[in-house]
Backbone bond lengths (Angstrom), bond angles and torsions (degrees), N, CA, C in turn:
res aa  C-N    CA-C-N  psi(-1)  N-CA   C-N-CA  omega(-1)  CA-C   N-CA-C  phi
1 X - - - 1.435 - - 1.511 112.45 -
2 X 1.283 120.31 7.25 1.602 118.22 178.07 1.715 98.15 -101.18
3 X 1.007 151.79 24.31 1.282 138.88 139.49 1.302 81.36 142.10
4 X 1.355 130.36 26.70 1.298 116.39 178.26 1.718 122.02 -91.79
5 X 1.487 122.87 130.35 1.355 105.92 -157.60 2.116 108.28 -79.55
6 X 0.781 101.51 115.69 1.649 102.62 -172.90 1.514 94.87 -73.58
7 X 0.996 105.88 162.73 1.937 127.87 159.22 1.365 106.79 -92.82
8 X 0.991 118.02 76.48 2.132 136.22 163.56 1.736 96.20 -97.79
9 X 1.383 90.19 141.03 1.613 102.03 163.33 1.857 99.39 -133.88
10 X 1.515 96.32 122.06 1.444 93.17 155.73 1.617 114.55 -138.10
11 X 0.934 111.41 150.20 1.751 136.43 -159.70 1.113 130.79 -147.75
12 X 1.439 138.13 -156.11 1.655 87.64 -63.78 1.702 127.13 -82.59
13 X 0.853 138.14 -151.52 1.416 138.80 157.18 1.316 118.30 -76.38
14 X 1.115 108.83 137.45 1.820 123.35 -149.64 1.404 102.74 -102.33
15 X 0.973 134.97 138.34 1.598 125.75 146.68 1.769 99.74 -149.20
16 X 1.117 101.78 143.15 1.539 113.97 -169.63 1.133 96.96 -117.78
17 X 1.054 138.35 53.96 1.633 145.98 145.04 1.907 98.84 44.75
18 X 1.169 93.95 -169.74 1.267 102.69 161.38 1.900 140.38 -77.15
19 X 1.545 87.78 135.09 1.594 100.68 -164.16 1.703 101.73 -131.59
20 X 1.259 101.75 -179.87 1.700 103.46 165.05 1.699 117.94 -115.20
21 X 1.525 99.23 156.47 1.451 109.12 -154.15 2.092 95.11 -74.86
22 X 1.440 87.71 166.58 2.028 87.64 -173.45 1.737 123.60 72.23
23 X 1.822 112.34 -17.40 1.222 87.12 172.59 1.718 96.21 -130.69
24 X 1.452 98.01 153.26 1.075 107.96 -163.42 1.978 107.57 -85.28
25 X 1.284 101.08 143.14 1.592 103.41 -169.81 1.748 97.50 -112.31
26 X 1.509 99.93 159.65 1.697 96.27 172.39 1.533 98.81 -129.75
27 X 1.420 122.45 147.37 1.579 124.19 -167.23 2.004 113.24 -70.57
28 X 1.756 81.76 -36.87 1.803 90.62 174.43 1.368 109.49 -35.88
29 X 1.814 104.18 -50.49 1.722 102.89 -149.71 1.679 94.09 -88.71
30 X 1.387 132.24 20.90 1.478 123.54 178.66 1.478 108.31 -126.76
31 X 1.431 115.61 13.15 1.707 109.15 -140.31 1.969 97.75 -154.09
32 X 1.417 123.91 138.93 1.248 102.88 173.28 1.188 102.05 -68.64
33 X 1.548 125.72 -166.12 1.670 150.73 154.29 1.754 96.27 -47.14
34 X 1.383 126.40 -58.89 1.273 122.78 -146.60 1.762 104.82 -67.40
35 X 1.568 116.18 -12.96 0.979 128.55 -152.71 1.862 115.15 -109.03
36 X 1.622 86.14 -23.28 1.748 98.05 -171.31 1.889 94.36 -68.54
37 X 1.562 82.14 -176.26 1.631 94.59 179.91 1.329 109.84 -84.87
38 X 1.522 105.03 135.59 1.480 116.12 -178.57 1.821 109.91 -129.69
39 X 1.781 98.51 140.13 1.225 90.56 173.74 1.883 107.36 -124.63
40 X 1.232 123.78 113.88 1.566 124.73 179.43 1.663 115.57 -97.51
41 X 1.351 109.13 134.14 1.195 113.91 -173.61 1.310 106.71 -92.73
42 X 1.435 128.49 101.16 1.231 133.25 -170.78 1.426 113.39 -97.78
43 X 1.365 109.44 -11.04 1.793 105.42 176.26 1.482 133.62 -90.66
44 X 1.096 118.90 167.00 1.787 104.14 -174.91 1.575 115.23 -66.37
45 X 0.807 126.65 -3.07 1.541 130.45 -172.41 1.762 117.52 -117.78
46 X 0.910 99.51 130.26 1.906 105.45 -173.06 1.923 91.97 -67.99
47 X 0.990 113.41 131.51 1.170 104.92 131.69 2.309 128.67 -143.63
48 X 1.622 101.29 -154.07 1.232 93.39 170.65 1.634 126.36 -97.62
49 X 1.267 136.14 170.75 1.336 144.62 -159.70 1.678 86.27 -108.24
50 X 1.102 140.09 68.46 1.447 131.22 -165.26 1.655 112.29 -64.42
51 X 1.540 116.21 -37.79 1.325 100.08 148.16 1.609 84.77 -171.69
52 X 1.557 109.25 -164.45 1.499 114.28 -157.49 1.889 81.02 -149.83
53 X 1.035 106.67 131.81 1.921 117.40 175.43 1.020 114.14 -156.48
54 X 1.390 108.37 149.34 2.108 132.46 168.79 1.155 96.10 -103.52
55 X 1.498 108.04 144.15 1.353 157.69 152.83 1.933 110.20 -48.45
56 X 1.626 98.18 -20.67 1.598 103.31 -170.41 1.500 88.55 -122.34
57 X 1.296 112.65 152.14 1.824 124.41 159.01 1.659 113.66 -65.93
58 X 1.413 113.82 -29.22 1.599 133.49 -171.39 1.513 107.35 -35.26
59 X 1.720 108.55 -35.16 1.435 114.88 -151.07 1.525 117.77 -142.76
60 X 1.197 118.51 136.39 1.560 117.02 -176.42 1.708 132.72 -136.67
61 X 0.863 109.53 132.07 1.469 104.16 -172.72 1.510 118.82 -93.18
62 X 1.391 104.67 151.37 1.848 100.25 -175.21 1.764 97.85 -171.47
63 X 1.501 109.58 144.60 1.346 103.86 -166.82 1.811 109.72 -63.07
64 X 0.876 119.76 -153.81 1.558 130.92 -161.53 1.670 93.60 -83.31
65 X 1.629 111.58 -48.26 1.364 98.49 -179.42 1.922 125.78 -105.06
66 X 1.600 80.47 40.54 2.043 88.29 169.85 1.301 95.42 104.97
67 X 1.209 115.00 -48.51 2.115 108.68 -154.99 1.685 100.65 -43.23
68 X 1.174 93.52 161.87 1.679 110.18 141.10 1.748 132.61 -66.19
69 X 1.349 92.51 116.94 1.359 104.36 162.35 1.964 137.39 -62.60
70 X 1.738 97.67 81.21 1.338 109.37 -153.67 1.671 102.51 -138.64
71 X 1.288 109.57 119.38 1.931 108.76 165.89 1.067 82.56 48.98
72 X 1.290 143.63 17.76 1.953 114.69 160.07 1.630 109.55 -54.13
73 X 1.693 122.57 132.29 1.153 136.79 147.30 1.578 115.65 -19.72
74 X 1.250 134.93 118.46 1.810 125.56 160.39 1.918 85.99 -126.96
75 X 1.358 119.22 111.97 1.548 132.90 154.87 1.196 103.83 -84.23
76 X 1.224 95.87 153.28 1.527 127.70 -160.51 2.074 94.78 -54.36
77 X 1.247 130.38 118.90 1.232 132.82 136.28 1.781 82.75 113.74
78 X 0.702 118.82 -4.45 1.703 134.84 176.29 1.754 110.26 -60.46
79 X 1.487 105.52 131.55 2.055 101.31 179.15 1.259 90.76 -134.09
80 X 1.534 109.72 123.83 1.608 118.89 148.91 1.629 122.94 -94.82
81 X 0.935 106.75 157.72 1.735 110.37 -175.28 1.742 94.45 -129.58
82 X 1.415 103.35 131.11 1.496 119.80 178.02 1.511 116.55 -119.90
83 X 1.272 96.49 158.24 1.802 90.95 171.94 1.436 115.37 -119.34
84 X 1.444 115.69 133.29 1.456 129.37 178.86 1.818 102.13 -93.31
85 X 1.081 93.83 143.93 1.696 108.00 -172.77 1.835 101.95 -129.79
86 X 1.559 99.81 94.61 1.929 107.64 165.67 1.505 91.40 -59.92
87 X 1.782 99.33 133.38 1.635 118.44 143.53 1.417 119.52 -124.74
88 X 1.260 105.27 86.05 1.578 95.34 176.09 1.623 113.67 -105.18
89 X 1.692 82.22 135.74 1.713 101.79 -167.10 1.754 112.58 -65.51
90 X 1.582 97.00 -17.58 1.880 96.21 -170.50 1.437 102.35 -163.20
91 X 1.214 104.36 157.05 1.626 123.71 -177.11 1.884 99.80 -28.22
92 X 1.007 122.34 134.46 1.635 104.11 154.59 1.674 110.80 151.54
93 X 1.304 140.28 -163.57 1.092 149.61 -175.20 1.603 120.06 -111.52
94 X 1.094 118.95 109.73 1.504 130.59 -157.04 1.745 96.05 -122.07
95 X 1.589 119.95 117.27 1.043 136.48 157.48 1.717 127.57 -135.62
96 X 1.152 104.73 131.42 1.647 82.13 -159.39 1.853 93.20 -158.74
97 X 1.270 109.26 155.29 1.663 106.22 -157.98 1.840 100.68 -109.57
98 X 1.482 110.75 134.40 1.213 114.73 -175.69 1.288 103.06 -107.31
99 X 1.516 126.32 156.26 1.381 129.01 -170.73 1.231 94.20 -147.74
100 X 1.723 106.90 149.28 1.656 110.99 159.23 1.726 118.91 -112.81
101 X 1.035 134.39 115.42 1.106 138.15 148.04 1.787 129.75 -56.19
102 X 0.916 74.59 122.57 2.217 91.02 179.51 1.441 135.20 -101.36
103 X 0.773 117.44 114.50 1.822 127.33 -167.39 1.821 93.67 48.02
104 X 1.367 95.57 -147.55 1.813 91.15 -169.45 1.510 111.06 -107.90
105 X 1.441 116.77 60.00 1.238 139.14 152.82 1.628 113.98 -86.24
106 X 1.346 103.14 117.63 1.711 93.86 -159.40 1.889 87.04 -95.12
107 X 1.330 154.05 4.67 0.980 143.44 139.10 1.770 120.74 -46.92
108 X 1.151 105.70 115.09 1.659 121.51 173.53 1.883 90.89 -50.84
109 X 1.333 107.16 138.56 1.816 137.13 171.92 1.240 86.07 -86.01
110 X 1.452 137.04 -72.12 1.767 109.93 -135.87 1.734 71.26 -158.30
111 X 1.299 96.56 171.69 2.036 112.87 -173.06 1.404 83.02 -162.34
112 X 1.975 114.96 139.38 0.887 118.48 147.97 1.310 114.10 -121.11
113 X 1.558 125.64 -150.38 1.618 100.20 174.12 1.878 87.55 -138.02
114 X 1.315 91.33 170.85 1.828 109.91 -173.98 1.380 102.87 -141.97
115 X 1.450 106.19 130.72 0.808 110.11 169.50 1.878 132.98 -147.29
116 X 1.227 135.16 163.29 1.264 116.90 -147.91 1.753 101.08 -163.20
117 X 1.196 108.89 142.14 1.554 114.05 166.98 1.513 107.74 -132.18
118 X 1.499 91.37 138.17 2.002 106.92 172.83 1.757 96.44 -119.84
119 X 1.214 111.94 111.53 1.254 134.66 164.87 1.468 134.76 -93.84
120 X 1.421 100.70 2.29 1.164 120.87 175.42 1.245 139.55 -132.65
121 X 1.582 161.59 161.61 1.554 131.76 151.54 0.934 81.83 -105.60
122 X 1.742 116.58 151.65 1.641 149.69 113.55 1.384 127.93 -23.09
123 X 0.501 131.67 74.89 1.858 116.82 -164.41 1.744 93.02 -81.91
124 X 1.184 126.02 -22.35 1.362 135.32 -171.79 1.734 118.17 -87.04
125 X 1.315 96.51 -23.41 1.668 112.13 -179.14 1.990 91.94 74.83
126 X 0.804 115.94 30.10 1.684 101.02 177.56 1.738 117.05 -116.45
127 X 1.288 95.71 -6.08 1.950 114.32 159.34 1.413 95.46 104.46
128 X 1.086 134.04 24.16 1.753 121.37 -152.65 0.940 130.38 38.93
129 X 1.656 125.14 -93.60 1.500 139.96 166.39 1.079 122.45 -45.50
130 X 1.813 123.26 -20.76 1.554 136.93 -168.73 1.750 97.77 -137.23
131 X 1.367 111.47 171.37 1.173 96.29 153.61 1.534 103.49 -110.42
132 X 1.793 107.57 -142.50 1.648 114.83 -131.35 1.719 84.08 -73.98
133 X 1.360 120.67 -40.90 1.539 110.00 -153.49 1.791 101.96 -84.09
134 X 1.566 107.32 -3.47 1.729 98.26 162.36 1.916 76.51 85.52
135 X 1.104 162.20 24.43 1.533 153.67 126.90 1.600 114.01 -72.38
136 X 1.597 117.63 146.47 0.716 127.00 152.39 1.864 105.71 67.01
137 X 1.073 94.08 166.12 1.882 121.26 -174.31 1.567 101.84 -53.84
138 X 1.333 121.55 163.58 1.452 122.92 173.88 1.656 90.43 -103.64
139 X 1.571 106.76 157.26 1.682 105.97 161.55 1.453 113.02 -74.51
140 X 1.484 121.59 -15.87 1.337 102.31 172.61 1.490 114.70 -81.73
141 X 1.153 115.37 -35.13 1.463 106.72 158.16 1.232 128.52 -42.87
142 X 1.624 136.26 -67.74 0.932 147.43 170.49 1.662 106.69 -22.39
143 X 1.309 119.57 -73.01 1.330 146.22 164.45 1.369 112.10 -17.98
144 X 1.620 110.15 -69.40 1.425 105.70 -177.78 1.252 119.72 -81.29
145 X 1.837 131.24 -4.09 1.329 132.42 116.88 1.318 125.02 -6.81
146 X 1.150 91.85 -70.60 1.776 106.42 -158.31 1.736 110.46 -68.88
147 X 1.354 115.20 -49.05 1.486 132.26 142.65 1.591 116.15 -28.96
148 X 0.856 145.43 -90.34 1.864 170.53 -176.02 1.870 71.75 -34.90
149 X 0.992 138.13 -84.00 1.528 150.16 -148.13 1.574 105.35 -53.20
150 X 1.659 93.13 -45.80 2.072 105.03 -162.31 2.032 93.70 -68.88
151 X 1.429 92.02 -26.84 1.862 91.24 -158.23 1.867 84.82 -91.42
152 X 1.284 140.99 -44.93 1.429 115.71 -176.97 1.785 109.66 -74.13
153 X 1.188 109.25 0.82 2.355 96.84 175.89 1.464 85.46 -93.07
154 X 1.428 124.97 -28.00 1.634 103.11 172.00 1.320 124.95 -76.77
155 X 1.340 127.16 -45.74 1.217 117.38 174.75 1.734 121.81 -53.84
């Protein structure tokens, strides 16, 4: 942590496709495991995750179960997986660069970038296409499935 460059890998670069503007999405619930953000401690020396930050407000990091990403432990050969949560406030194109910092070396280790589009508002808070927690199918989707299907066994 004195300016020393460690061997950290974190990955990969995020983009959460399209969502709607006002509700907030998390990558876990859109993304397998192989895909979320990972950080591996590849160097001989343990150290801490002192924190992990964007350059944009859009986006936030927090371990798998909510906490803050702070002085978390990474031992030597050790992988955590975190979850990033898009908030975009309005329709538009959100890219913005995340970095991790290590013990109290105030130089960023590694930056990847994230990125995200809201093409829509919610007026409902239920995500449109998804609902609020960003899992699973929307019912209007489902719906206009189910519709599109009833009108091609008739034709």
């Amino acid at each position: 942590g004195n300016g020393k460059d460690r061997n950290v890998a974190m990955g990969p670069s995020l983009d959460f496709g399209n969502t709607g503007a006002g509700v907030p999405v998390s990558y876990t619930a859109l993304k397998v495991p192989d895909e979320w953000l990972t950080v591996i401690n590849q160097d001989d020396a343990d150290f801490k995750i002192r924190e992990i930050k964007f350059d944009k407000p859009e986006f936030k990091v927090q371990t798998l179960s909510g906490d803050d990403v702070s002085n978390m432990d990474l031992p030597v050969g050790s992988t955590k997986q975190f979850e990033v949560i898009f908030l975009p406030p309005e329709v538009g194109e959100y890219t913005a660069n995340m970095s991790i910092y290590l013990d109290q070396d105030p130089t960023a280790q590694r930056t990847i970038e994230v990125h995200g589009r809201a093409l829509f508002v919610d007026a409902h808070g239920g995500g449109g296409f998804g609902c609020s927690t960003g899992r699973g199918t929307g019912w209007g989707v489902l719906l206009a499935l189910g519709l599109l299907r009833r009108k091609r066994r008739r034709a």
